[in-house]
C-alpha positions as MATLAB code, in Angstrom:
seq = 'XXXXXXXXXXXXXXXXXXXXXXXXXXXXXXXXXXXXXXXXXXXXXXXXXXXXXXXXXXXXXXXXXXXXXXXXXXXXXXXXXXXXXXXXXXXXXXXXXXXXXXXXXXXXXXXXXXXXXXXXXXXXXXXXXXXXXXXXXXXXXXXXXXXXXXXXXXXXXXXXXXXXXXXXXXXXXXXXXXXXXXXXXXXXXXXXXXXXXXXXXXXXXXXXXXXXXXXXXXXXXXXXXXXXXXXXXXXXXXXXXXXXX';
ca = [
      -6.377   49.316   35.318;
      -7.994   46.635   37.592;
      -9.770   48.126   40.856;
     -10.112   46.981   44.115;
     -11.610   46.833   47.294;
      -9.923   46.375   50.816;
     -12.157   46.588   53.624;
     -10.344   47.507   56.910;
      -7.590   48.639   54.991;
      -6.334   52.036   57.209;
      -3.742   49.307   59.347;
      -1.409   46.472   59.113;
      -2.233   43.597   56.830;
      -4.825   45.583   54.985;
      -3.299   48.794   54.486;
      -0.087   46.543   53.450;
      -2.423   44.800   50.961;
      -2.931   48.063   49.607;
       0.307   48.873   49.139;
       2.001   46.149   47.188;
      -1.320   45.661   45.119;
      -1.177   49.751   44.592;
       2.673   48.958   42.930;
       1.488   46.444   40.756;
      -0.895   49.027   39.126;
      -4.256   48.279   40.735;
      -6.602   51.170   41.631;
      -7.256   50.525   45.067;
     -10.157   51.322   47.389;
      -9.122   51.775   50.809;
     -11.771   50.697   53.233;
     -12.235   51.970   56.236;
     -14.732   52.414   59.385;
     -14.104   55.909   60.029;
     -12.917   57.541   57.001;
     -10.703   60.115   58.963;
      -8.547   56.863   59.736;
      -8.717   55.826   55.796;
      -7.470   59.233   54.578;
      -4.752   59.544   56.667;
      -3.172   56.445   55.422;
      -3.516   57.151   52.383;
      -1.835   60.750   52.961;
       0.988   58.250   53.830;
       0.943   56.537   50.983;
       0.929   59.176   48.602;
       3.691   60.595   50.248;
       5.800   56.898   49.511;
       4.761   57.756   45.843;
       1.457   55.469   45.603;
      -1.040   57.615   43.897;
      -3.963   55.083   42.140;
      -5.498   54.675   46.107;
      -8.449   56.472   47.875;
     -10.202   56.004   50.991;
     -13.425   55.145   50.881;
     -16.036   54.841   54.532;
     -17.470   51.662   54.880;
     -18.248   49.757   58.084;
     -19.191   46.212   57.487;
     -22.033   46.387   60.158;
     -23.746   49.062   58.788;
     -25.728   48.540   55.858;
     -26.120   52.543   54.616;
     -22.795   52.699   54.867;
     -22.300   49.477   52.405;
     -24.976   50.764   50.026;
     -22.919   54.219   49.972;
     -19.757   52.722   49.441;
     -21.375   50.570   46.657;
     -22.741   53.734   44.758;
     -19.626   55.072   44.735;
     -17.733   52.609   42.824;
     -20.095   52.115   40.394;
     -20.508   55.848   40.195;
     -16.508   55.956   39.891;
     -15.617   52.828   37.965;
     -18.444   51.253   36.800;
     -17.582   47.519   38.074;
     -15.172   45.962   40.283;
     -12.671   43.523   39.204;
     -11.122   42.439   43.095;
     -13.110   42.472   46.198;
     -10.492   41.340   49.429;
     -12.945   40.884   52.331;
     -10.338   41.670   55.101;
     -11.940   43.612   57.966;
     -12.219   41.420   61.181;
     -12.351   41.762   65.083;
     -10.846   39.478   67.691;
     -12.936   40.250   70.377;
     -12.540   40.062   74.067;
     -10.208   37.391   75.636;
     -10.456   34.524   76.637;
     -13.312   32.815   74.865;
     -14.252   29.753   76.650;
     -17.163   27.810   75.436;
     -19.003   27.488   78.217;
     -19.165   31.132   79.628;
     -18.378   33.391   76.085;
     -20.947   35.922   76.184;
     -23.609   35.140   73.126;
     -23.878   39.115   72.876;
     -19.955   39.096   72.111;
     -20.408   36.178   69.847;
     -22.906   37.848   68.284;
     -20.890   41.056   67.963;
     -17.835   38.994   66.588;
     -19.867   37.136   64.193;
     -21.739   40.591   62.728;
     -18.191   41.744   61.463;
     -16.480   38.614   60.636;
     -18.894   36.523   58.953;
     -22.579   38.611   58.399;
     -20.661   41.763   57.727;
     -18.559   39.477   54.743;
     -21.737   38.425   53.103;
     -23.345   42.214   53.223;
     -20.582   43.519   51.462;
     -19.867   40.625   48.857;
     -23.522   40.427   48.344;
     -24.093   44.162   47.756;
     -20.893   44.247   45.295;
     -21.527   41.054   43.317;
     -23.675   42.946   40.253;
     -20.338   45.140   40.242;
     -18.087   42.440   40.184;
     -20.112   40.494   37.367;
     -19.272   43.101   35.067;
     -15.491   42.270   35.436;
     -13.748   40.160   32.913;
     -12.336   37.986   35.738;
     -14.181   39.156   39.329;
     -11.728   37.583   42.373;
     -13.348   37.744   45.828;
     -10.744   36.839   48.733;
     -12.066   36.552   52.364;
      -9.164   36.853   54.466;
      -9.958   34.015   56.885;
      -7.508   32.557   59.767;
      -6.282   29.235   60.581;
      -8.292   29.045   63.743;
     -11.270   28.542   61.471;
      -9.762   24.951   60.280;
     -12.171   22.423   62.157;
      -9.113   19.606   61.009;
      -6.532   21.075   62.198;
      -8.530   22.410   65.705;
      -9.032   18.417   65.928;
      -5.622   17.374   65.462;
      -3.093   17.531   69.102;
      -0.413   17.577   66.950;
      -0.895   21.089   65.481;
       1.119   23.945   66.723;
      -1.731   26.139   67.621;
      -4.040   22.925   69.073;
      -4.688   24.773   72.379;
      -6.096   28.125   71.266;
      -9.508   27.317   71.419;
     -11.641   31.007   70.306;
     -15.649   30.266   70.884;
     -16.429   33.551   68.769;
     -13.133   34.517   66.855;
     -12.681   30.688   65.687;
     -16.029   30.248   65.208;
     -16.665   32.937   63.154;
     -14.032   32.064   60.521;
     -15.495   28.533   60.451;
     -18.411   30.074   59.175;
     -16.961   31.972   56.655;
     -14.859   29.297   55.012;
     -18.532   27.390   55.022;
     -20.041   30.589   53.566;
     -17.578   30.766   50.588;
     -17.609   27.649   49.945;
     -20.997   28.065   49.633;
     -20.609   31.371   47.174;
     -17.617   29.821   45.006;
     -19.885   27.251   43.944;
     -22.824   28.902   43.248;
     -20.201   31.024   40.793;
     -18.559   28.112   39.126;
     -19.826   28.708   35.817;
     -18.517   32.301   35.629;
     -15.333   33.677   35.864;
     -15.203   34.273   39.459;
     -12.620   32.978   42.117;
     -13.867   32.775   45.267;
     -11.080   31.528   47.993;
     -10.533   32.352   51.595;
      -6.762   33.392   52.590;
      -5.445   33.049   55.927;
      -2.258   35.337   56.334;
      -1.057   33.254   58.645;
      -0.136   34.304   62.335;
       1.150   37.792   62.050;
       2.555   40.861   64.166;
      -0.135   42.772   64.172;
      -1.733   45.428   66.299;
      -4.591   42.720   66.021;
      -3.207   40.226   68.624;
      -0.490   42.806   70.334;
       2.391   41.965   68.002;
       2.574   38.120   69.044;
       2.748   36.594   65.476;
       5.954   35.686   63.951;
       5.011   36.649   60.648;
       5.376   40.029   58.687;
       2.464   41.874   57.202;
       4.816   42.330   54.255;
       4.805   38.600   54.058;
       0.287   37.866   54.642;
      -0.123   40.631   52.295;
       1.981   39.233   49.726;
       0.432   35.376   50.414;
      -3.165   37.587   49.753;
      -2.134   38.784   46.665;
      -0.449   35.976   45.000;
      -3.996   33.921   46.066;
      -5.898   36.979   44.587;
      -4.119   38.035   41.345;
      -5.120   34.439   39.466;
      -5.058   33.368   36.192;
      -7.909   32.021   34.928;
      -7.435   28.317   35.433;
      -6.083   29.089   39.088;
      -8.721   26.792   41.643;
     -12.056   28.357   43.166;
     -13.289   27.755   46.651;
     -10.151   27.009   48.383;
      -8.413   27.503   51.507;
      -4.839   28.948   51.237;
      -3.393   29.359   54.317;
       0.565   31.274   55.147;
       0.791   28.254   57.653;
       1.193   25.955   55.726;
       4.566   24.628   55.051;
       4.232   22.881   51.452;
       4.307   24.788   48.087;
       0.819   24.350   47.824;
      -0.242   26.553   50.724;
      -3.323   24.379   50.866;
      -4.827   24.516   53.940;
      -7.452   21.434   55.355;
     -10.865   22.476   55.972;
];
């Protein structure tokens, strides 16, 4: 049985990650900040029948609570084969440029991109003792610098100075990490779910977090000539799902 880890995985996309990847026989992790939160989804999903989940504390911005987390999987399982790097904040609204506080930039940034590379880098050693290791950083489109440059696209006028910012960074970042793993049987892609109803942006999206979880998953669950360091994004409207950078 593969195992994996979902950080922010107590709500909506993530605890829906958790769900389909729990029916297709994956031991799953639940991450959570406040592991009151974590065990009571999982309480729920036990009661649907899923039984190979458990909630597990971690808060991306804290690194005793990575290192704790960390210990416990390898005191547990001994490696880990999937690592889905989907906690993430929005922040306060709106986020102009020119007046965005740097403290809430900063605050953004320590989740979505700094808190990432805490976690992936304190899991790596775990995940190189996996036959085929798949880290997925759940990303958005707002972090495409083409498509924030291009009038014609559909979301061209929400401009995020922290939010936006902070996922350009991370699709630089794995980039970055997907190449350094070429040679080994890693894939290392960021996902964006595409814009969904979520309690994250007040139920706006027209998407389903039945359908970003199952666009995270079929980017996640790879075979092992399936591309590294790309951008797949729900958005997208070819087969490829092939988002620009």
């Amino acid at each position: 049985m593969k195992t994996a880890l979902i950080t922010g995985a107590n709500r909506s996309i993530g605890l829906e990650t958790a769900k389909q990847l729990s029916a297709k026989g994956v031991f799953i992790y639940l991450g959570s900040r406040n592991l009151e939160n974590g065990e009571k989804a999982v309480e729920t999903l036990k009661e649907q029948g899923f039984q190979n989940i458990k909630a597990i504390e971690i808060d991306v911005t804290n690194p005793e609570s990575i290192l704790k987390a960390k210990n416990m999987v390898e005191n547990e399982q001994g490696k880990l084969d999937i690592l889905i790097n989907n906690a993430g904040i929005l922040g306060n609204t709106p986020q102009q440029a020119s007046d965005f506080s740097i403290q809430e930039i900063q605050t953004i940034f320590d989740t979505n991109f700094f808190g990432v590379i805490s976690v992936t880098q304190a899991f790596l050693d775990l995940l190189k003792k996996s036959d085929s290791p798949r880290i997925s950083n759940i990303t958005s489109g707002l972090g495409s610098l083409t498509l924030h440059s291009d009038p014609s696209w559909k979301y061209y006028n929400i401009k995020t100075a922290g939010y936006g910012t902070s996922k350009a960074a991370l699709n630089a970042y794995t980039i970055v990490l997907a190449y350094e793993l070429k040679d080994l049987p890693f894939k290392v892609n960021v996902i964006d779910p595409g814009y969904t109803a979520t309690d994250f942006n007040a139920h706006s999206g027209p998407g389903s977090v039945e359908s970003a979880a199952s666009f995270i998953i079929k980017h996640t669950l790879t075979d092992d000539q399936a591309p590294t360091g790309q951008y797949y994004s729900n958005d997208i409207e070819d087969e490829t799902g092939i988002s620009p950078w």
